[in-house]
Structures are given as C-alpha cells and as structure tokens.
C-alpha positions as CSV (number, residue, x, y, z in Angstrom):
1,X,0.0,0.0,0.0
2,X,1.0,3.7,-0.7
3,X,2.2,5.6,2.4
4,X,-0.9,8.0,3.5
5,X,-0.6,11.4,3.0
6,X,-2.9,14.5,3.9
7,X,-4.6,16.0,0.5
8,X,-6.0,19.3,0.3
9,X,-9.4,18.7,-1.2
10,X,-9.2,22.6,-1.9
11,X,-12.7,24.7,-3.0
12,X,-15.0,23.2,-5.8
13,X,-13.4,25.1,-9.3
14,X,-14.5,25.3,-12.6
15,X,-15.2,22.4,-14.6
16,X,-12.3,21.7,-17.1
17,X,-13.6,18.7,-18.7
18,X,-17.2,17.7,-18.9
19,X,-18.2,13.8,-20.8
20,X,-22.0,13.4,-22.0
21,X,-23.2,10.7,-22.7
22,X,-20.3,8.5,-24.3
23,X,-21.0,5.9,-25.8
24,X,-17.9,3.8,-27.2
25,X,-17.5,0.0,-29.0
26,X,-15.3,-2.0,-31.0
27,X,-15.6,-3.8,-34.4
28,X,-15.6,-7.6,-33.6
29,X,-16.2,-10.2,-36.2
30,X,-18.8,-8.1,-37.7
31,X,-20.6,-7.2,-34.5
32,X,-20.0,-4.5,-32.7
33,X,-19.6,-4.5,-28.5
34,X,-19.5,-1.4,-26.2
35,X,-16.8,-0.8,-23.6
36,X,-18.5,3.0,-22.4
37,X,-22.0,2.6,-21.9
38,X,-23.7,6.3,-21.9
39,X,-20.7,8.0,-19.6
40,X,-21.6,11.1,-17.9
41,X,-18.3,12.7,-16.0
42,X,-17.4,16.1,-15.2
43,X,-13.9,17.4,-14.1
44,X,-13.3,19.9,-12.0
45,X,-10.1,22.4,-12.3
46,X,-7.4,21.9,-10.4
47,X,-7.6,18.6,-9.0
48,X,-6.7,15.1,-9.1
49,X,-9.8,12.4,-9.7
50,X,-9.8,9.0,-9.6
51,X,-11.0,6.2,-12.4
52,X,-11.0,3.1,-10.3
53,X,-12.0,-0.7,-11.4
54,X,-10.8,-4.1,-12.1
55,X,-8.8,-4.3,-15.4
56,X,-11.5,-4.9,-17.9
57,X,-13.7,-2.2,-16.9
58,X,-13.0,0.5,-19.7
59,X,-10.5,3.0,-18.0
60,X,-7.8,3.0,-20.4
61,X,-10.7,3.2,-23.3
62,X,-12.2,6.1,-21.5
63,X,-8.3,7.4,-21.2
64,X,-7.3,6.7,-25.3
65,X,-10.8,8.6,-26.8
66,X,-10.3,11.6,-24.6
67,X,-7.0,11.4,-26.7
68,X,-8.1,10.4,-29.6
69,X,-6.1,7.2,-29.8
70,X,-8.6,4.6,-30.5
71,X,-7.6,1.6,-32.5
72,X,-9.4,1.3,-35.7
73,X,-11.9,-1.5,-34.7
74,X,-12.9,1.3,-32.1
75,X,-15.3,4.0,-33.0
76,X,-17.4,6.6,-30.8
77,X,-21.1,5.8,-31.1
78,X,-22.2,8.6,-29.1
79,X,-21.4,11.1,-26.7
80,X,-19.8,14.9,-26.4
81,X,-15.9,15.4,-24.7
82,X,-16.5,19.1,-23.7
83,X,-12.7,20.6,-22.8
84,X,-13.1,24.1,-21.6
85,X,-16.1,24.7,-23.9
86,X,-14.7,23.3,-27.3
87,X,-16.2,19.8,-28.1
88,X,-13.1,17.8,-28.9
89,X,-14.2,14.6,-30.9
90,X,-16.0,17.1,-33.1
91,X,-12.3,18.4,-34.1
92,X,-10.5,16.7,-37.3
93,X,-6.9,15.3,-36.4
94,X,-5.0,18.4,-37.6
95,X,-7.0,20.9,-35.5
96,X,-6.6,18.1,-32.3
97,X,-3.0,18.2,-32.7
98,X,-2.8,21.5,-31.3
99,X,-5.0,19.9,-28.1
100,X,-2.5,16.5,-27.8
101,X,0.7,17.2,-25.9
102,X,0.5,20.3,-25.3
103,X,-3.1,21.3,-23.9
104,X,-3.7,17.5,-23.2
105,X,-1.0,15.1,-21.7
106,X,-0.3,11.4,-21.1
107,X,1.7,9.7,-18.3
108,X,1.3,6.3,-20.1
109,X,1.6,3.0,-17.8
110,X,5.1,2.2,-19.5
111,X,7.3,5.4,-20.4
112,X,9.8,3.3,-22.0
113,X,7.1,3.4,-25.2
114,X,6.4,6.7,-25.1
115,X,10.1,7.8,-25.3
116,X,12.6,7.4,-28.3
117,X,15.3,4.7,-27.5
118,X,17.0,6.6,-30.4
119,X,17.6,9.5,-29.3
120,X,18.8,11.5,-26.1
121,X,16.8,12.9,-23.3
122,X,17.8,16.3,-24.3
123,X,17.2,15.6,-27.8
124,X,13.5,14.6,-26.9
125,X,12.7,17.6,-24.7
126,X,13.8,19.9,-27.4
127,X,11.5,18.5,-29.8
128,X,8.6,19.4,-27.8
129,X,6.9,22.2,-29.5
130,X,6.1,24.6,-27.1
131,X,10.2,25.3,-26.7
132,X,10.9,25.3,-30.7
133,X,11.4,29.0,-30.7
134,X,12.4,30.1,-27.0
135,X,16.4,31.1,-26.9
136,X,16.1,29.6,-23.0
137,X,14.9,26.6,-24.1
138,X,17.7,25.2,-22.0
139,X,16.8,27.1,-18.5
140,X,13.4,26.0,-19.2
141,X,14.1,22.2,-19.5
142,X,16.3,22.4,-16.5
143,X,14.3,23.9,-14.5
144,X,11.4,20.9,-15.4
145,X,13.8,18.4,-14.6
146,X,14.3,20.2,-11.3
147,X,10.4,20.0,-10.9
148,X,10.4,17.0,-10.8
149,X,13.2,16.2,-8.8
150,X,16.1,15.1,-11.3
151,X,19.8,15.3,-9.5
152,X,22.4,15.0,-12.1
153,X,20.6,16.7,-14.9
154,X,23.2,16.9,-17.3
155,X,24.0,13.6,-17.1
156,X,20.2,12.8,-17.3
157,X,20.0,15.2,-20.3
158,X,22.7,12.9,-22.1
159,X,21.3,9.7,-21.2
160,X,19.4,7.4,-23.6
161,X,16.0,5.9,-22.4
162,X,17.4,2.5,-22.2
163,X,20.2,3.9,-19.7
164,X,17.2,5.2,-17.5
165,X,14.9,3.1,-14.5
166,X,11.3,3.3,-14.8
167,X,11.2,5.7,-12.6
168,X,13.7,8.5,-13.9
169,X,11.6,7.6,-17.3
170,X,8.1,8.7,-15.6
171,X,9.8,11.9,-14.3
172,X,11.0,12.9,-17.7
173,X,7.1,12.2,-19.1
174,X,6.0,14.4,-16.0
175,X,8.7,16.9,-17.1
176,X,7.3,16.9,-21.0
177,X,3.9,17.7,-19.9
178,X,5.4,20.6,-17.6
179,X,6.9,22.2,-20.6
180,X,4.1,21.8,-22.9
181,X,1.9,23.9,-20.8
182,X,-0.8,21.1,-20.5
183,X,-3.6,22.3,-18.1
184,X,-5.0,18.6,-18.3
185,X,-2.6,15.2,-17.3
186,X,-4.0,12.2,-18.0
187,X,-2.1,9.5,-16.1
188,X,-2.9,6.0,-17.3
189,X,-1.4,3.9,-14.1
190,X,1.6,5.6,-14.4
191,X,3.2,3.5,-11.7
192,X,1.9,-0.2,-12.4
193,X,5.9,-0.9,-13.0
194,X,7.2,0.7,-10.3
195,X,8.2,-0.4,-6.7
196,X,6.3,1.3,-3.5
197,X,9.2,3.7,-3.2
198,X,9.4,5.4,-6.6
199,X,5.8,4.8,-6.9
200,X,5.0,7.1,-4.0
201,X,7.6,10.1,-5.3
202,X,5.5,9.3,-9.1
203,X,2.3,10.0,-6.9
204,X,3.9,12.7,-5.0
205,X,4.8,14.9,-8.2
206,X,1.0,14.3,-9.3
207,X,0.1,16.2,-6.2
208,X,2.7,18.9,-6.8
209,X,1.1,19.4,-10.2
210,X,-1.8,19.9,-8.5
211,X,-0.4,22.6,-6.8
212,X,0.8,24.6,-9.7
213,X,-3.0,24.4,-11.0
214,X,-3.2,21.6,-13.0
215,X,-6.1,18.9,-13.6
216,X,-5.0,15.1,-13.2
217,X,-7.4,12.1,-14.1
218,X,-5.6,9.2,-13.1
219,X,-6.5,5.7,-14.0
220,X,-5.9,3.0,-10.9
221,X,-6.8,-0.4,-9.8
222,X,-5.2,0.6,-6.8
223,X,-7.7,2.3,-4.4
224,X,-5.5,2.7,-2.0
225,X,-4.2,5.7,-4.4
226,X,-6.9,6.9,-4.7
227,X,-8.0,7.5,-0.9
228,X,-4.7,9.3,0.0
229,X,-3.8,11.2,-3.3
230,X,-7.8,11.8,-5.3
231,X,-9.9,14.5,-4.8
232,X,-12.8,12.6,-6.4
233,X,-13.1,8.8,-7.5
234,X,-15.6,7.0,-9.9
235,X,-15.9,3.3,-10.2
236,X,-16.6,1.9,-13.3
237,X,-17.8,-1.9,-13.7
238,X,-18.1,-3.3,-17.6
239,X,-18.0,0.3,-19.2
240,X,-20.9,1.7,-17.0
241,X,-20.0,4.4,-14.2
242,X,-21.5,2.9,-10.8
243,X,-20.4,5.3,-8.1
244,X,-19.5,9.0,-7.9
245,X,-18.5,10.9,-5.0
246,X,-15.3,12.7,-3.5
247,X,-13.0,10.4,-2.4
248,X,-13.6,10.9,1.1
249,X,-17.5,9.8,0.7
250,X,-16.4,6.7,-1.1
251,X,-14.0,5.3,1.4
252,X,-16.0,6.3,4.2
253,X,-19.6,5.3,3.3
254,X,-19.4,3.3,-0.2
255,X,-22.8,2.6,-2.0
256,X,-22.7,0.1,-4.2
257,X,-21.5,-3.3,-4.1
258,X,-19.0,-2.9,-6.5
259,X,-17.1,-0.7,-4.7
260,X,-17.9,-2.1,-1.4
261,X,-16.2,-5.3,-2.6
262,X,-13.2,-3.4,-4.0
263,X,-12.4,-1.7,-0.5
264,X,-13.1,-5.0,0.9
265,X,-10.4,-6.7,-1.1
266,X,-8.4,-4.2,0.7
267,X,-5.2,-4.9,3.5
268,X,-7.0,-4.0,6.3
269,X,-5.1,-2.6,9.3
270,X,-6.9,-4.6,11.2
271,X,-6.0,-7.8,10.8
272,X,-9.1,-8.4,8.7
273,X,-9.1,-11.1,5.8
274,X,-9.1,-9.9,2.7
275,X,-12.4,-10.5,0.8
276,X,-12.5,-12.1,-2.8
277,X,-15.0,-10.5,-5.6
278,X,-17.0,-13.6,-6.7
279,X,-16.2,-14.7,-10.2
280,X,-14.5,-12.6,-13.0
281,X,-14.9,-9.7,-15.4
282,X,-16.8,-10.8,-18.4
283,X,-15.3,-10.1,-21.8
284,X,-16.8,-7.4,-23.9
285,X,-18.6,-10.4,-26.7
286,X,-20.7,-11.3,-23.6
287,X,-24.0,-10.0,-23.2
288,X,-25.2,-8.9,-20.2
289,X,-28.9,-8.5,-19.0
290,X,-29.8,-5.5,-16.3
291,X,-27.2,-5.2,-13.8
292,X,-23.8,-6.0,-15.3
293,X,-22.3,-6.7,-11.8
294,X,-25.3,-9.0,-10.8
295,X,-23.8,-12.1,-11.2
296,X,-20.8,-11.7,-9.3
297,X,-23.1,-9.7,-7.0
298,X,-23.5,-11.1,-2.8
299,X,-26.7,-8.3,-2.7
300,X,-28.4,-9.2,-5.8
301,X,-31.7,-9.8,-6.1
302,X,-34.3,-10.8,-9.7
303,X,-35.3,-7.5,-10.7
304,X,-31.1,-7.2,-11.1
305,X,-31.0,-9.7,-14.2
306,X,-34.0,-7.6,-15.7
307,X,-33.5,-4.2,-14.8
308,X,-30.5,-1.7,-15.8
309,X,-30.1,0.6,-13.0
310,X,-29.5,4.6,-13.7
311,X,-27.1,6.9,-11.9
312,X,-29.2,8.6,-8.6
313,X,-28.0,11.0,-6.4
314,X,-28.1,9.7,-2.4
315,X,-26.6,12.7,-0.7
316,X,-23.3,14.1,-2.0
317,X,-22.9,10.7,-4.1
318,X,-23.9,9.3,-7.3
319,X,-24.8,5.4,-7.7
320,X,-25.9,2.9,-10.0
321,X,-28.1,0.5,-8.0
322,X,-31.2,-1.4,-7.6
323,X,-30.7,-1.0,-3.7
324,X,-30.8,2.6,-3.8
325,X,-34.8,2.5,-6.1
C-alpha cells in the first residue's frame, strides 16, 4: 500500500472537462460491443480524480478517446468530450494536434514506449513544441527536470531511455507535460511498473502538479491511491460508471456493491481477511442483462438480471443500483 498522506481537497473550481453521454464500442467479427455505456463525467479544475475498477472495466478506453487514440476497430457511437467549452471529438486530427501534448497530456503505464530509444533525453525535450522558438529553451528544461526532482541533470540530459529506470523515465514524461503547458494530465497507471518507493515520489509529483494548477485524471486499480492522493473517485464496472463521489465519501460510506467489494479486497489494518469478488470480469462479446455486476453480485436480487439501474443522487454521491430504487 502507498504511504498515507494529507490532501488538500481545496474549493469546488470550474469544470475543465465535462463527458456526456459517451458511448464507445469495437468492431468484432462483424458485430459491434461497447466498452462506455452512456458515460456522464465532469472534471473539476485543479484537481486530481480518480477512475477506479478491475482491469477490464474501460478506464484506459475512456483514457485513449479523450485522446483520440482509438484503435481502428474502435469507434465513438455517441457522446460529447467538452474541454473548456470546445467539443473535442467534433475536431479533425489536424486541428486536435494543437490539443494532444501540449493542452492535453499522457503519463502512459510504460514510459519506455512513449520515449525514443534513439535518441537522447535532451534531444527529446527539445522537440517538444512549445520550446521550438524560445532562446532559453535550456533554463526551461532544466528547470522541469528540477520540478520534478532530477539530481544529475546533465547527465540525465545525455542519457538514452534504455540507460534510465522506470522511474527516472516517468519523471522525464511528468517533465514533457510541464513544458508543454498542459492544463489537463491524464495518467494511465503511471506507476503499475514501479516499486512502492518510486511509486509514492511518481504519486507525489501528481500532487505537486496539483499545486501549480493543473487537472489530473488518473486511472488506478489501486484504491489505495486513490484514498490518499484523489480529490474525487468514480468506479466503473463493464464500461458503465456505478459510483461518484469525493473520495472521502467513497471510502467512508461506499454505495454500491462494487465498490464495497473493491475496499473489501483491501489490506486491512486490522488484521481483517481480505475478501474475494465472486467470479470474473466478463469479456466485452458477452451479453449482459440489467445489472452488469449482478452475477458476481452477494446483494443481488431478480429485478437485477431484468432491470439496468441509472445513476441517482443519495446525498453528495452518485450510484448505480437497484438497492438505492
């Protein structure tokens, strides 16, 4: 488990990223399956929210059409991704260029792909665009490498990908999206490879981000993360959003079953055995009737099998639930 740590859930902002109705599938053997099922998120500025689920569920899908990297069996059925009032899937690749990288950036799970084994760190960072015609373009990547807490820099600067760990890698990603200016970080596990150590200093810069204004959606399995680092969390089950809340409500009175399972699956200071979710996630050729989670559900009852439940708000939460009719 990541070492606990106080967040500053800070005052509500204005939304940066707002996702209606999104609706998302792929091309199988003629027949096409959905992953998002009618998705309704809002971001707000300046924070860090959580995407939490098993693998399977449809985070890294959600992740990839924000950027516009679908694979081409994917398509968007439905849906609007609103980023600080412009529609971005309306936008033809050329015109969402100027979006990816620089207004919009990834911390992928595995830097290694995301960096040139070709050439050098320095070469890399140079290339980004927003430093192209600044005559301090070296003060400026030095002093993102300082960000993010880089000793050695020149010798970093000089260093080939392959001559980096995983973690010096991330840092130089976290340092890209510095320099570009990106007001929204999308970090897709970005320490699934890393040890507790250099994962809590990867988790650690998120939050600094955070503190120089940025927005940060970051994709776990690992709710442990997201209780001591997330302003907000959603759970998502089989493409569908089941819970909504600040992370404090979650962990402190869960809603659905879904996520009561997940926090019981949980090391538990206690002493208290850990709890295994019945079953497995289905893969996205299998059908499901009503309730996706009802058959690995311990609370379900037969109007689940018939009846698709709809987000309703219970308090300060939103959940996706028969229970809560």
């Amino acid at each position: 488990m990541v070492k606990s740590i106080k967040v500053n859930r800070g005052e509500i902002l204005d939304k940066i990223l707002e996702v209606k109705n999104l609706s998302v599938g792929f091309d199988i053997d003629d027949k096409f399956y959905y992953v998002l099922n009618d998705v309704n998120l809002s971001f707000e500025s300046g924070k860090i929210h959580c995407i939490a689920g098993e693998s399977g569920c449809g985070k890294s899908v959600f992740i990839n059409t924000i950027l516009k990297l679908l694979p081409k069996n994917a398509s968007v059925k439905s849906g609007e991704i609103i980023f600080k009032g412009e529609n971005i899937l309306s936008l033809q690749e050329k015109e969402f260029n100027n979006y990816r990288g620089s207004k919009i950036a990834l911390i992928p799970q595995d830097p290694f792909m995301s960096l040139n084994p070709l050439y050098t760190v320095e070469n890399q960072l140079s290339e980004i665009n927003a430093l192209k015609n600044l005559p301090d373009k070296q003060d400026i990547i030095k002093n993102a490498l300082d960000d993010v807490k880089i000793k050695n820099i020149d010798n970093v600067l000089k260093s080939y990908p392959h001559e980096l760990s995983g973690g010096m890698k991330q840092r130089i990603i976290i340092a890209m999206a510095l320099i570009s200016g990106a007001e929204l970080i999308l970090a897709d596990e970005p320490t699934t490879a890393l040890d507790v150590t250099v994962s809590n200093s990867i988790l650690n810069l998120l939050l600094e981000l955070k503190d120089k204004g940025k927005t940060v959606i970051l994709i776990t399995h690992d709710l442990s993360i997201a209780s001591n680092f997330c302003d907000t969390t959603t759970i998502m089950y089989l493409g569908d959003v089941v819970e909504y809340s600040s992370s404090d409500e979650i962990f402190s009175k869960p809603l659905h079953p879904y996520t009561k399972a997940l926090l019981n699956a949980l090391p538990s200071k206690k002493g208290k055995s850990l709890e295994n979710i019945k079953g497995h996630i289905a893969p996205i050729t299998e059908i499901i009737s009503g309730c996706k989670f009802h058959p690995r559900c311990n609370q379900a009852f037969d109007k689940c099998s018939d009846c698709k439940p709809e987000l309703k708000k219970i308090n300060s939460s939103q959940v996706s639930c028969l229970l809560y009719l």
